[in-house]
DSSP file (Angstrom, degrees, kcal/mol; ACC not computed):
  #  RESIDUE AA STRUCTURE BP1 BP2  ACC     N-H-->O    O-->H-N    N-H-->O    O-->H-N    TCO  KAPPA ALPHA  PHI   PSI    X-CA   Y-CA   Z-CA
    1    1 A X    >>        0   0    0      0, 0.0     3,-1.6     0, 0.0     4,-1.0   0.000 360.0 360.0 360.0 -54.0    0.0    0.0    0.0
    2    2 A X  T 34  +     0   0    0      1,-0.3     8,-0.0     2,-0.2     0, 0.0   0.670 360.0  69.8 -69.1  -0.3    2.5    2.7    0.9
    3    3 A X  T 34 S+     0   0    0      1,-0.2    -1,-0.3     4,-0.0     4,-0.1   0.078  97.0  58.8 -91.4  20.5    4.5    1.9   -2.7
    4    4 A X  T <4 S+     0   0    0     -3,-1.6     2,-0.5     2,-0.1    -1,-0.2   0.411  85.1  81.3-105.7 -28.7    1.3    3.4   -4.2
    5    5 A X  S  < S-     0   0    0     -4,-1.0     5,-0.1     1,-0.1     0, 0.0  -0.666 102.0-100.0 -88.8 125.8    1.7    6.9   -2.5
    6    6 A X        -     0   0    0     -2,-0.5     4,-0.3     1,-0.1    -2,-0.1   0.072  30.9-121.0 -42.0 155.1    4.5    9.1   -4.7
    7    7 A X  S >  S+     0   0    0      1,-0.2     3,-1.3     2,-0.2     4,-0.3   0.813 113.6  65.1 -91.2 -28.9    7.6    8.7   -2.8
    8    8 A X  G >  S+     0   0    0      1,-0.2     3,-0.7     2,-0.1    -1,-0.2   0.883  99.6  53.0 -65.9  -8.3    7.5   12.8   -2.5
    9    9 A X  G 3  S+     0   0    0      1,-0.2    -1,-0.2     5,-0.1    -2,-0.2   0.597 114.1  48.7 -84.9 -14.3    4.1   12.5   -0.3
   10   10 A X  G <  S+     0   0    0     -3,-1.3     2,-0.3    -4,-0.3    -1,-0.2   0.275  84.1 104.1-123.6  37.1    6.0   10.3    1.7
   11   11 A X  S <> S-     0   0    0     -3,-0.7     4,-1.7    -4,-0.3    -3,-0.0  -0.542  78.1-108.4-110.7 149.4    9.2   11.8    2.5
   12   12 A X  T  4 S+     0   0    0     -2,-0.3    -1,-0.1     1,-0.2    -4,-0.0   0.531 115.4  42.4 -70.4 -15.0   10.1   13.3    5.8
   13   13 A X  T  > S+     0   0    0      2,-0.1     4,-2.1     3,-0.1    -1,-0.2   0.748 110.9  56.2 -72.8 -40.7   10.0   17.1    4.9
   14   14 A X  H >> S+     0   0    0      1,-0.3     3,-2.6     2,-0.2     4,-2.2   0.966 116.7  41.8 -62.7 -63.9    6.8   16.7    2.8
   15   15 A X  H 3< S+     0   0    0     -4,-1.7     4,-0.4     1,-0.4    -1,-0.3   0.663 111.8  46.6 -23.9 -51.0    5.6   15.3    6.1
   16   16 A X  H 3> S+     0   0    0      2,-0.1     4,-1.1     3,-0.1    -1,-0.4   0.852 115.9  56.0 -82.1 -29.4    7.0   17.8    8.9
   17   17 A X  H XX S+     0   0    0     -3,-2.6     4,-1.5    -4,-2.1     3,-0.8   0.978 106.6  40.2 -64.7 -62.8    5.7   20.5    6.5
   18   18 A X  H 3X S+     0   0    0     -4,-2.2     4,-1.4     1,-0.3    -1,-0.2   0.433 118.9  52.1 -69.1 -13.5    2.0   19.5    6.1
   19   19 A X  H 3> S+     0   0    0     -4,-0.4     4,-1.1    -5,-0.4    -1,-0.3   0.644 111.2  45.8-105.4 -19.4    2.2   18.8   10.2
   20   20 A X  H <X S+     0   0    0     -4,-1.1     4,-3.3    -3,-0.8    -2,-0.2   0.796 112.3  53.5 -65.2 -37.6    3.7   22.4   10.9
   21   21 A X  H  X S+     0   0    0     -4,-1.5     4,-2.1     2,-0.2     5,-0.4   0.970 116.8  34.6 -80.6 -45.4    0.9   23.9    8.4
   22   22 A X  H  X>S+     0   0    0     -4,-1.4     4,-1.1     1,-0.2     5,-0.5   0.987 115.8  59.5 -79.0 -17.4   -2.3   22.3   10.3
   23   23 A X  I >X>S+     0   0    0     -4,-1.1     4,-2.1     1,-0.2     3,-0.5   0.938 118.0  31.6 -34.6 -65.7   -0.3   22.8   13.6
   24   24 A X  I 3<5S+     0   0    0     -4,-3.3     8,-0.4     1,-0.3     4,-0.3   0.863 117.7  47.4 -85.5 -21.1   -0.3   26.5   12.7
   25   25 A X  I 3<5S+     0   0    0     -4,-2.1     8,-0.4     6,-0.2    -1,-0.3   0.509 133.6  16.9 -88.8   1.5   -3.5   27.3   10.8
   26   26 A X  I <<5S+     0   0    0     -4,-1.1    -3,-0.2    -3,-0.5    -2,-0.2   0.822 128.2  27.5-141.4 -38.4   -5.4   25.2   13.8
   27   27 A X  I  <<S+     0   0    0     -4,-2.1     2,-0.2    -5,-0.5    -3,-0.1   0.147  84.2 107.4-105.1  18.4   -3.9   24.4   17.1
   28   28 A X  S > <S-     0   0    0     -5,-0.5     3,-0.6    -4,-0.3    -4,-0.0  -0.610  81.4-120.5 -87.7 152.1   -1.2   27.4   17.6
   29   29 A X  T 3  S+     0   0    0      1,-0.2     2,-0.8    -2,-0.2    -1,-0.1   0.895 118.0  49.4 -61.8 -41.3   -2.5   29.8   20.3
   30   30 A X  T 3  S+     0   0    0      4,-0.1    -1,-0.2     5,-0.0     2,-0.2  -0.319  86.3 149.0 -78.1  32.7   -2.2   32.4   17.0
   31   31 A X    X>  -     0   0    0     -2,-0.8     3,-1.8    -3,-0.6     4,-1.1  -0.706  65.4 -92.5-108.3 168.0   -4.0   30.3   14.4
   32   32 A X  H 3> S+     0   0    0     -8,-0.4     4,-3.5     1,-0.3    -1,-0.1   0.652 124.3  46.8 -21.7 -59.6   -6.1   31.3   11.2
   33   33 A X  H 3> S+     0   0    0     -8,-0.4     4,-2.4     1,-0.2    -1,-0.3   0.940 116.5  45.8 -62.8 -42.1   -9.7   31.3   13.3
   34   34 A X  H <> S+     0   0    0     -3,-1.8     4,-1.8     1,-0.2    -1,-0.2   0.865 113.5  44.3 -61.1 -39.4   -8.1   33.3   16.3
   35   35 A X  H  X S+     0   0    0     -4,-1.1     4,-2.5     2,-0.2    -2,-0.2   0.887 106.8  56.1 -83.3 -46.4   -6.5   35.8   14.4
   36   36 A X  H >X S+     0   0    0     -4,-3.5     4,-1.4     2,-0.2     3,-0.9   0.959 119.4  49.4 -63.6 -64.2  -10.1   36.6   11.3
   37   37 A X  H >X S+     0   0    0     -4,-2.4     4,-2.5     1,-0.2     3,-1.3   0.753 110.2  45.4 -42.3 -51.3  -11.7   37.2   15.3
   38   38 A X  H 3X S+     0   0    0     -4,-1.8     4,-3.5     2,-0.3    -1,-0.2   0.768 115.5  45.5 -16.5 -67.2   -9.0   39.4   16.3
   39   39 A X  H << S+     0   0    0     -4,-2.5     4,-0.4    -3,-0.9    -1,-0.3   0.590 113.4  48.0 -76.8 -24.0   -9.1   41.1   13.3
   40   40 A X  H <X S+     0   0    0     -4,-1.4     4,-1.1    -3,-1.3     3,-0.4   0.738 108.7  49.5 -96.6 -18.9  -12.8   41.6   13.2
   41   41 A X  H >X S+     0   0    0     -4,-2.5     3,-2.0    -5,-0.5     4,-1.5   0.990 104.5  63.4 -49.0 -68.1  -13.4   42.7   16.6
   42   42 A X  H 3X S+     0   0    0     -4,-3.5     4,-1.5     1,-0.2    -2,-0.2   0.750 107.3  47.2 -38.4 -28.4  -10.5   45.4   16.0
   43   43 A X  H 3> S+     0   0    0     -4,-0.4     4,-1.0    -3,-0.4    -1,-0.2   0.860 114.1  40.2 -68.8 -36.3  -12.8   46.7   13.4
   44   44 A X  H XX S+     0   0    0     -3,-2.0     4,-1.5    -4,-1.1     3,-1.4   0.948 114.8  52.3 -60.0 -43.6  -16.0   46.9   15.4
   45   45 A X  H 3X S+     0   0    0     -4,-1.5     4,-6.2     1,-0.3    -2,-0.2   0.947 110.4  52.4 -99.2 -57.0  -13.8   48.1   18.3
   46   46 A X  H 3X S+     0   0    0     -4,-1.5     4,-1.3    -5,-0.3    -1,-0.3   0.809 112.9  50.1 -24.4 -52.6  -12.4   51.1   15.2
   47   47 A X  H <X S+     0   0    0     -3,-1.4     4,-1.2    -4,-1.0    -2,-0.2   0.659 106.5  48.5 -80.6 -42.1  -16.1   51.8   14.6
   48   48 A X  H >X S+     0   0    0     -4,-1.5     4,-2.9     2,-0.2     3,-1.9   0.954 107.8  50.5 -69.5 -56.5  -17.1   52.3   17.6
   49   49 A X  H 3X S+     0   0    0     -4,-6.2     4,-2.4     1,-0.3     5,-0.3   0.899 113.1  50.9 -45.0 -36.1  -14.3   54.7   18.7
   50   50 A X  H 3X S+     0   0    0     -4,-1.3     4,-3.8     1,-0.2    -1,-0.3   0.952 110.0  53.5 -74.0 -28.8  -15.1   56.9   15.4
   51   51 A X  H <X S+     0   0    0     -3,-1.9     4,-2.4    -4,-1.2    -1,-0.2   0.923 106.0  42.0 -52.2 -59.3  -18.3   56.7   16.5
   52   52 A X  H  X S+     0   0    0     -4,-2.9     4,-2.7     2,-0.2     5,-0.3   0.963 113.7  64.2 -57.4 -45.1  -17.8   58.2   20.4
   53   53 A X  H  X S+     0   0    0     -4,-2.4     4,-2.2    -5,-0.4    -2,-0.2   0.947 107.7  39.9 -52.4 -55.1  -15.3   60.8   18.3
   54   54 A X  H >X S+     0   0    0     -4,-3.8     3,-1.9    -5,-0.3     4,-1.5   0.981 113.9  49.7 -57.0 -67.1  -18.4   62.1   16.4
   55   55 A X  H 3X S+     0   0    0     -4,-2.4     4,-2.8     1,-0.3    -2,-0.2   0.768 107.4  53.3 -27.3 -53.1  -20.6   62.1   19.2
   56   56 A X  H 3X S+     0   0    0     -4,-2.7     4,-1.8     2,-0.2    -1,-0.3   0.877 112.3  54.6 -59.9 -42.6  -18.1   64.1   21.4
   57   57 A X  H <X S+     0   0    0     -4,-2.2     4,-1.3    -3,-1.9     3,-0.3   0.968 110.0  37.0 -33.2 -75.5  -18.1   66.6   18.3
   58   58 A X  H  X S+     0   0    0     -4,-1.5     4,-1.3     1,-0.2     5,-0.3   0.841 112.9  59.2 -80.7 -20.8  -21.6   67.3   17.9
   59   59 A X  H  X S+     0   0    0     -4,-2.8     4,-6.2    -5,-0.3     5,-0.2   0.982 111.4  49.6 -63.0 -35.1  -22.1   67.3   22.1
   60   60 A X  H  X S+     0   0    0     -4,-1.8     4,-1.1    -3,-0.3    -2,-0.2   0.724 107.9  46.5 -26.3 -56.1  -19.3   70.2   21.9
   61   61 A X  H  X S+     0   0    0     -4,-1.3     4,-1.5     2,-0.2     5,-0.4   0.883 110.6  55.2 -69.7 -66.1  -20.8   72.0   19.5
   62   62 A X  H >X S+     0   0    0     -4,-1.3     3,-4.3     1,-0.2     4,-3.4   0.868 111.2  48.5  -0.2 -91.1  -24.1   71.6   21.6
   63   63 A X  H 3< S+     0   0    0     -4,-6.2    -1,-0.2    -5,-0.3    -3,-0.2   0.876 104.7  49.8 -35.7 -45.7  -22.4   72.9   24.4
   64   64 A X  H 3< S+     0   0    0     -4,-1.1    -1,-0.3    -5,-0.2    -2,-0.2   0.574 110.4  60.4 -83.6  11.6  -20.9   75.8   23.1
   65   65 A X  H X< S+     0   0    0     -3,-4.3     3,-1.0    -4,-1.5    -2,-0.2   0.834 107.5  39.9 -57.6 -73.6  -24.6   76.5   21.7
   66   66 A X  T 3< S+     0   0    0     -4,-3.4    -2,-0.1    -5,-0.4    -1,-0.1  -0.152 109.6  61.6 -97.8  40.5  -26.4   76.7   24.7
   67   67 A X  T 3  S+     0   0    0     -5,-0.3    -1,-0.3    -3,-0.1     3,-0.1   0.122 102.8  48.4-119.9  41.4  -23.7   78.5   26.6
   68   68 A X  S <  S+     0   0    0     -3,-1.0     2,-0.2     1,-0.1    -2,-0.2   0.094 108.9  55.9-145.5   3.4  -23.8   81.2   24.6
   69   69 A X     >  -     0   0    0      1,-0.2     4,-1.7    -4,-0.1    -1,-0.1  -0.758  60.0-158.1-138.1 105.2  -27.7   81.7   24.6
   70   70 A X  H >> S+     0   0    0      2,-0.2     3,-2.5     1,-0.2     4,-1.7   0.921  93.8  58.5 -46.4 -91.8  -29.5   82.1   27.9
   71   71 A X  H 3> S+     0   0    0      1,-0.3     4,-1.8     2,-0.2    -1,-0.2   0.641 111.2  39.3  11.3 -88.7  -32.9   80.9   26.0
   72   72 A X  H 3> S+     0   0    0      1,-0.2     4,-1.1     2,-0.2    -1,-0.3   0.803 114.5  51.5 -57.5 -22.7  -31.4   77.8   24.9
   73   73 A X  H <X S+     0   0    0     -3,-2.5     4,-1.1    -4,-1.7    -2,-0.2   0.978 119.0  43.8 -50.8 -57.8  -29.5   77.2   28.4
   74   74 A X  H >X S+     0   0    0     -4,-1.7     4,-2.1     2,-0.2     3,-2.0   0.927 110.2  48.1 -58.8 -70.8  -33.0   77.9   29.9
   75   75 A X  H >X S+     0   0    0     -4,-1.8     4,-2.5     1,-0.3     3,-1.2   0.930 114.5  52.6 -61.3 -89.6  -35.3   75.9   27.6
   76   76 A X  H 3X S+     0   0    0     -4,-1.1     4,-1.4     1,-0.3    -1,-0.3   0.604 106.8  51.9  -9.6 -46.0  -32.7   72.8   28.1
   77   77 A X  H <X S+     0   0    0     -3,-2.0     4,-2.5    -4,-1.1     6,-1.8   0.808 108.7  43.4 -55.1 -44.7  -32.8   73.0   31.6
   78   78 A X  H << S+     0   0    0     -4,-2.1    -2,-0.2    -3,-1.2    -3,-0.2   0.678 120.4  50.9 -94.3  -1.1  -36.6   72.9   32.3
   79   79 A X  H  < S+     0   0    0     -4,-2.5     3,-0.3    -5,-0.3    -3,-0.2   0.936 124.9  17.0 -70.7 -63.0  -36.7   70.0   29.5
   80   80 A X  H  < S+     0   0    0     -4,-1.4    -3,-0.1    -5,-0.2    -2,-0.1   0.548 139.4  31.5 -90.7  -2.7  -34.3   67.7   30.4
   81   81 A X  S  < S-     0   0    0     -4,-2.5    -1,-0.2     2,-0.0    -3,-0.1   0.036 100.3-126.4-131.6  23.6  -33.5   68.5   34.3
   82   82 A X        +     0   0    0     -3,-0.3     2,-0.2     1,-0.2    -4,-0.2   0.711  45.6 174.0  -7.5  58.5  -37.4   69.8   34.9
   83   83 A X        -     0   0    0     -6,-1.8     2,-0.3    -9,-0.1    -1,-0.2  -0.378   9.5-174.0 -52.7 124.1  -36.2   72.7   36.2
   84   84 A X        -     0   0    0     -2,-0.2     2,-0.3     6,-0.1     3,-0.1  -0.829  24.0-112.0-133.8-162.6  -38.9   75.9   37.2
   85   85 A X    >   -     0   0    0     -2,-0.3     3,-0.9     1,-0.2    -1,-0.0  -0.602  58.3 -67.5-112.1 157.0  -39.0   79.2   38.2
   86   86 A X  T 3  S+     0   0    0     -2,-0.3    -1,-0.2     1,-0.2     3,-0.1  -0.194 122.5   7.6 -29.6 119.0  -40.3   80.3   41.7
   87   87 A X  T 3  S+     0   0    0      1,-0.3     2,-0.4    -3,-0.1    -1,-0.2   0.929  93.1 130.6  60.9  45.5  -44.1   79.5   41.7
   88   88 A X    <   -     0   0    0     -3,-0.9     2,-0.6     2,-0.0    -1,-0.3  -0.995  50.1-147.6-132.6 119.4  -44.2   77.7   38.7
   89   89 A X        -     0   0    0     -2,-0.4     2,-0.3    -3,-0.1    -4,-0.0  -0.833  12.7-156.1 -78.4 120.9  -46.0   74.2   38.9
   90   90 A X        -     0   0    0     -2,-0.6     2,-0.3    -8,-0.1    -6,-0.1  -0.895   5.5-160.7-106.7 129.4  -44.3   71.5   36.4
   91   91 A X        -     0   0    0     -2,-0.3     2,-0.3     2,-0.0    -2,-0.0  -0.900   6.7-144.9-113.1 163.8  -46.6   68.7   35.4
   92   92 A X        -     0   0    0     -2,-0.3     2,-0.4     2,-0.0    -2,-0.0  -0.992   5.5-162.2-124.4 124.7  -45.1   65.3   34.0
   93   93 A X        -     0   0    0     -2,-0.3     2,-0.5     0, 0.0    -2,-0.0  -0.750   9.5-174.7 -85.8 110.4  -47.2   63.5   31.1
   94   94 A X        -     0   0    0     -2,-0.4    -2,-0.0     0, 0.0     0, 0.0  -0.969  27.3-122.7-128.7 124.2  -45.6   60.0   31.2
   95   95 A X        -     0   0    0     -2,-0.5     2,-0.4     1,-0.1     0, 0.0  -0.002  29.7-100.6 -53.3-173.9  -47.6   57.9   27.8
   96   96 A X        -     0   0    0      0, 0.0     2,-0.9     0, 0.0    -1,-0.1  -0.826  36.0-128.0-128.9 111.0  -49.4   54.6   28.6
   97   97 A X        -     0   0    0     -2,-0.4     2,-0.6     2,-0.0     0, 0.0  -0.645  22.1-142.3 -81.1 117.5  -47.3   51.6   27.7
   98   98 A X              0   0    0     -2,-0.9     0, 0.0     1,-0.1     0, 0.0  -0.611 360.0 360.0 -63.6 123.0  -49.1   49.1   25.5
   99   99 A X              0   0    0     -2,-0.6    -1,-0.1     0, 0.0    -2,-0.0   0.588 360.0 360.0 -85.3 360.0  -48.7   45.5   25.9
């Protein structure tokens, strides 16, 4: 049986080779599957960060928006922090959740 397999398929380099290549593309701490995760997390990870970058942008600009107009400062406050003025009653309207 082995005099049918080509004598290079059974030679002791072809051999160490072909056991080095699945060694590394499957059981190295670094192999093929570990490394495409690797590499696609670093992209999500990329995506996000540009993402927070923008975000940090337009909240900047925000900011320097409403601190440079009393109005909008004001109007901001009694939305989002339900701020009022002396003798001022605030009511809160909270929807109806559907099931």
């Amino acid at each position: 049986m082995l005099k049918r397999i080509p004598k290079f398929f059974r030679s002791f380099y072809f051999i160490t080779s072909v056991l080095f290549v699945v060694w590394m593309l499957f059981f190295d701490s670094n192999d093929f599957i570990t490394q495409y995760q690797m590499n696609r997390e670093l992209k999500d990870k990329e995506e996000m960060k540009q993402y927070y970058l923008d975000k940090m942008v337009e909240v900047e600009k925000d900011r320097r928006e409403l601190m440079g107009n009393p109005e909008l400062l004001e109007k901001f406050a009694r939305e989002q922090y339900l701020m009022r003025r002396p003798g001022e009653d605030v009511f809160i309207i909270v929807p109806k959740k559907e099931n």
